[in-house]
C-alpha positions, 0 to 999 in steps of 0.5 A: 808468647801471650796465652789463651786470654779470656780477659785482658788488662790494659794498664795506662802507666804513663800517660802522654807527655812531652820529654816522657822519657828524659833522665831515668825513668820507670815504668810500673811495675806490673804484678805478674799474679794471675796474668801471663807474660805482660806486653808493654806499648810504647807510643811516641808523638814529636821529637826526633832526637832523644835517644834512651835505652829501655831494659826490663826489670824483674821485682821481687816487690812493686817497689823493686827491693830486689831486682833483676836485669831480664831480657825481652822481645820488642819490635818497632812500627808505625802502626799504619800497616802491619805487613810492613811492621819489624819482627819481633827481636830478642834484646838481651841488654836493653832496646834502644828507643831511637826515634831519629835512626835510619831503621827506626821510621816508626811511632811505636815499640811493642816490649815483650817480657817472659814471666818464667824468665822474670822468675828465673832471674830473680826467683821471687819476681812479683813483677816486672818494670821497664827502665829508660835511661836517657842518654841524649837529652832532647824533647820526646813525647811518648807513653807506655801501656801495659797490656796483662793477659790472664792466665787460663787456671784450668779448662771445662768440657762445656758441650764437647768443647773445651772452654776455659775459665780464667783467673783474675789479678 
């Protein structure tokens, strides 16, 4: 889903905390212009037993006046060894972030949400957020980065290759 990206944007949204999930909490949101479909890492430390749902949001603002429920692509891994890490999977109504689950052995979660469906939602999203909601309330030390690709606005015959030139946020 990520296009060619000529620069990338790494945005720290949530910098790491103990109980960083606890309540309801969001994260960003992220302004969509001049960027592609944003990827969202989540990283998690100590704790084992807080269980909270993650669903991605659409903004019409960076305020979310108006927003929308979407859906996303997320995986969860250790990062230790990308041959063994899960595969991407659509969630329609949330990603259960469940660190003590039997298949859920992992450190991360890798959240993926589609601009064009952000806009299809909600036809004037500006921007995209996640939600956590907590469901069981126990101690888990996480944080979130935002990881922006550019978009690539047109392409340049450079030398009888095709090069692009991006377009900054």
């Amino acid at each position: 889903m990520i296009p060619l990206a000529f620069e990338t944007k790494f945005l720290q949204l949530k910098a790491p905390v103990a109980d960083a999930f606890a309540g309801n909490v969001v994260v960003g949101p992220v302004v969509l212009a001049n960027f592609g479909d944003p990827t969202f890492l989540i990283n998690l430390g100590v704790g084992s037993t807080g269980r909270s749902k993650i669903q991605a949001f659409a903004y019409d603002d960076v305020v979310g006046t108006n927003k929308a429920a979407i859906g996303c692509w997320a995986r969860t891994g250790t990062g230790q060894d990308p041959d063994k890490e899960g595969l991407m999977v659509r969630y329609n109504s949330g990603v259960d972030l469940n660190p003590a689950a039997a298949n859920f052995q992992s450190t991360q979660i890798v959240v993926q949400v589609s601009k064009a469906e952000a806009v299809a939602a909600l036809n004037s999203a500006r921007a995209v957020a996640l939600h956590f909601n907590e469901y069981v309330d126990a101690v888990v030390v996480g944080s979130v980065t935002a990881v922006m690709p550019c978009e690539v606005s047109r392409s340049v015959q450079l030398n009888g290759l095709v090069s692009g030139t991006a377009t900054y946020g």
